[in-house]
N, C-alpha and C positions, 0 to 999 in steps of 0.2 A: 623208419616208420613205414607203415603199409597198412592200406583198406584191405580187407576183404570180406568179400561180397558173395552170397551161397543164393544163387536164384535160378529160373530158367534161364537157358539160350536155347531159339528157337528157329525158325524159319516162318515168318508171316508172307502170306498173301492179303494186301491191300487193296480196297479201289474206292476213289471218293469222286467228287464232281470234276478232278483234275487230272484222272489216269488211275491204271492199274499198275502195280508190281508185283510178282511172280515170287514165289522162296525170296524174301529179301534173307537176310540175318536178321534176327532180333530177338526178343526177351529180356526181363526185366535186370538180369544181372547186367547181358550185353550192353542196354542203352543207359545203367548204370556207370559200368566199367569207363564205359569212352568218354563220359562226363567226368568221373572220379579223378581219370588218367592224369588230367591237367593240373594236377595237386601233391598228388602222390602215389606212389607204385598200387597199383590196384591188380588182389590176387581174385581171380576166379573161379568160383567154384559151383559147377554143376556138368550133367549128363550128356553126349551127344552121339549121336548113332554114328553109322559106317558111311551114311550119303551127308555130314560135315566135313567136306574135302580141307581142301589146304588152302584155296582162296579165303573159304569161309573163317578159317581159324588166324590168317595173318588180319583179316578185318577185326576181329576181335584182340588181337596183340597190337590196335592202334595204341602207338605212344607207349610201348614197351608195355604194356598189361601183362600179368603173368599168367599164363596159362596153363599151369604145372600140374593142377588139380581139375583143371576140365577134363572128366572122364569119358573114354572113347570106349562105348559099349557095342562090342563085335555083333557081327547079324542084325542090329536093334537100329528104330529111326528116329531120327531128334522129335523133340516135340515142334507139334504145328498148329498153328491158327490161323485161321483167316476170316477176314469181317469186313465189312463195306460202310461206309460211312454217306450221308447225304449232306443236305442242305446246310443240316447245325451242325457242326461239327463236335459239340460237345457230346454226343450220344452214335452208339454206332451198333449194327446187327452182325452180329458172328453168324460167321454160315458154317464152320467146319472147324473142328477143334479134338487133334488127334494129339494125346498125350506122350505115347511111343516109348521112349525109355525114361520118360520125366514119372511114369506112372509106379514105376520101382525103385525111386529113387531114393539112394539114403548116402546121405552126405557122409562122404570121407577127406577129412581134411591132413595135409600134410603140419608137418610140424611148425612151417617157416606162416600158415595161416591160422594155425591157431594162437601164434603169437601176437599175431598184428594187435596195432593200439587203437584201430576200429573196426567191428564190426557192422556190416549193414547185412539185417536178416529180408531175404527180397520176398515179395507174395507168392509164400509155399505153406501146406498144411502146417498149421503151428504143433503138431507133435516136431514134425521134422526140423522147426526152428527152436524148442528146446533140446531138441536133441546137439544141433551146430554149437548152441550158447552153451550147455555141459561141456563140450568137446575144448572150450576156448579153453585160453590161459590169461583170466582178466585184464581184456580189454580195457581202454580207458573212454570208449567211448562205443556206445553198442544201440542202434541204431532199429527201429520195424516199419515194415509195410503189409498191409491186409490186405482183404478183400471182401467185399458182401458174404462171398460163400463161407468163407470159415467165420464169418462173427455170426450168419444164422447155423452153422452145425455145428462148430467147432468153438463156439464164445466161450465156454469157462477154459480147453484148452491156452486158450488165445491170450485171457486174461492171467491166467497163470505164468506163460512165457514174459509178459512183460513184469509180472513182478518178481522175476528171477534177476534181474538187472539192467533192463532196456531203462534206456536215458533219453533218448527221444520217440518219438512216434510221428510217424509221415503216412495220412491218410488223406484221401478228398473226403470235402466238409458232410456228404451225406453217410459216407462211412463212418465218420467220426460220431454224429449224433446215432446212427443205428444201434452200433458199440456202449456210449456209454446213456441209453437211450433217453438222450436227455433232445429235447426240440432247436434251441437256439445253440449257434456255433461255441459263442462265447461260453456258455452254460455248458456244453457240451466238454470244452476243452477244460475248463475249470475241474470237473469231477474228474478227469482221465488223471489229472496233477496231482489229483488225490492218491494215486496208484501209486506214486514213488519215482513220479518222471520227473524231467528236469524242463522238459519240452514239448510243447507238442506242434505239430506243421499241420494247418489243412491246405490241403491242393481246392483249388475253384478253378482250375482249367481256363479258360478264354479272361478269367475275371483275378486271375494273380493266383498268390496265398498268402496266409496269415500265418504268422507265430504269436503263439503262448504260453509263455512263462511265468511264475509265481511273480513278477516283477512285473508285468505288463503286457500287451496288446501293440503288435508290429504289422502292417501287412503292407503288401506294394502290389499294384496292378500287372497285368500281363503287359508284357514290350509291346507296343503297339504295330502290328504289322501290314504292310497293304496286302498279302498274299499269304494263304496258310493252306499247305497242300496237305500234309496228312500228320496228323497228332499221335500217333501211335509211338508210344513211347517215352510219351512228354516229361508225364509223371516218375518216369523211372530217370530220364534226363536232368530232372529237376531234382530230385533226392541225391544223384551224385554230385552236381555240384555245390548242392547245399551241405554234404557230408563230406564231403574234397575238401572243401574251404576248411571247415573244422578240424579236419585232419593236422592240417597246415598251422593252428592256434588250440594244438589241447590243454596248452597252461591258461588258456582263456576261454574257455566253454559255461562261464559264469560270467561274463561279459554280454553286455545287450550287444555293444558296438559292434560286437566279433559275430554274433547270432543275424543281426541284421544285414551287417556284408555277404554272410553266407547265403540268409533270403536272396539276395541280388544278384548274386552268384548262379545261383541254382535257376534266378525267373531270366535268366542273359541266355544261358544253356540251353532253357526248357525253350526260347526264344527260337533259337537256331535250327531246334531239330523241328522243330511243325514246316519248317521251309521248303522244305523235299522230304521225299518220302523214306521211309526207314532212318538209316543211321547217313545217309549218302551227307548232309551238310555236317553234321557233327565229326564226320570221321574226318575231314578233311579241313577241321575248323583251326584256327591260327593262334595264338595268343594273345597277337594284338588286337583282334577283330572283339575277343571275348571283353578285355580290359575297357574299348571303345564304347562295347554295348553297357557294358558295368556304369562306366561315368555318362552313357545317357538314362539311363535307369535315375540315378543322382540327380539330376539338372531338372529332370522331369518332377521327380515327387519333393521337389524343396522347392518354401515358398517362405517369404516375412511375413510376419506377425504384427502388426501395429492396432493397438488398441483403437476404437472408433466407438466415438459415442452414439448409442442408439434414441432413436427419435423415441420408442417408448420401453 
């Protein structure tokens, strides 16, 4: 079995109240991939120029990822970001945002990824994420992530791609209500369920995420941490471990108990990478360290229940 995953890889410049980083590596398939890694072969696929040297591409081949379909566009420069964050870390200002060869980009996928039994489509114009979901060979589990931009210009595409056969949906919670523009999360995700999903995930950043399923309401807070240097990429950290796990249990993707471990999976992951900046903790992260944070995630949100009489 094997994920693969069709998004940016990039080069960000960060700087928050803890330091600046320069070109780290990053993008949403990237900080995907390294999280997915841990679960099952994770294929990748997108664009990168002539200045993605060979440091940059063995950091992405952490944990054996395949890089087979990362295309290497002659002359052309990866895509770039860079944004600075302050005080709250939930919110941050882009200063410079060069798309370079991400801006002609149209996914070519090799045979061995259009096979895989997961798809995760990462935040790219949803023509181009129907286009990848045509290209599959039925997946059994086929995964989305947006953006504000394409559900204000691009919303009926957008919604058409998911009722082509996406099974989950991984947005943050204000995405989620823009989308299906309903006010309240709950409300919000209910109506998306409507669409023919099996799932839906909002990201709340500092404050966890929730799942929603025709079966029920899951959520668990963020890992508690004394230090959080730069969040860039959390979200995409958190979608592959949450789709890594599922990977690992497709005969059970109708299971709460399997949905839930993956939540915990994904908020251990998204855990790790806020720690230092870019991919620097997750590239180098252990398996036992992951399984430790997993069973305090556990410890922390379990508690007994004893009936108690109330006074009125």
């Amino acid at each position: 079995m094997a994920i693969t995953v069709v998004g940016s890889i990039a080069f960000d410049t960060v700087a928050t109240p803890f330091g600046r980083r320069e070109r780290m590596v990053g993008g949403a398939a990237t900080h995907f991939a390294l999280a997915a890694s841990f679960f099952d072969e994770a294929r990748v696929v997108g664009p990168v120029g002539d200045d993605f040297d060979e440091a940059a591409l063995a950091l992405l081949s952490t944990r054996e990822t395949n890089t087979d379909d990362v295309e290497r566009v002659a002359g052309g420069k990866s895509f770039f970001w860079a944004g600075e964050y302050g005080w709250d870390l939930n919110s941050r200002e882009t200063l410079d945002t060069q798309l370079g060869v991400f801006e002609a980009f149209q996914p070519k996928l090799s045979a061995a990824s259009r096979q895989a039994d997961v798809l995760f489509l990462a935040n790219i114009q949803p023509a181009l994420q129907r286009d990848v979901l045509e290209q599959c060979e039925g997946p059994r589990l086929v995964a989305l992530d947006s953006m504000n931009l394409w559900i204000e210009t691009a919303r009926a595409d957008l919604l058409d791609v998911i009722s082509r056969g996406v099974d989950c949906l991984v947005l943050n919670d204000a995405e989620l209500r823009q989308l299906t523009r309903r006010p309240s999360l709950v409300g919000a995700a209910r109506e998306a369920l409507t669409w023919g999903l099996s799932a839906v995930v909002a990201k709340q950043g500092e404050y966890g995420a929730a799942l929603l399923t025709a079966d029920g309401f899951f959520a668990l807070p963020a890992y508690p941490l004394e230090s959080v240097v730069d969040p860039t990429g959390a979200g995409d950290t958190f979608a592959g471990g949450f789709v890594g796990y599922l990977s690992r249990h497709l005969d059970r993707l109708d299971d709460e108990a399997t949905l839930r471990r993956a939540m915990a999976y994904g908020t251990a992951l998204a855990s790790f990478n806020v720690e230092e900046f870019g991919t620097d903790r997750v590239a180098r992260l252990e398996a036992d360290e992951l399984h430790e944070r997993v069973a305090d995630l556990q410890q922390m949100t379990h508690f007994d229940h004893a009936r108690v009489e109330l006074a009125r």
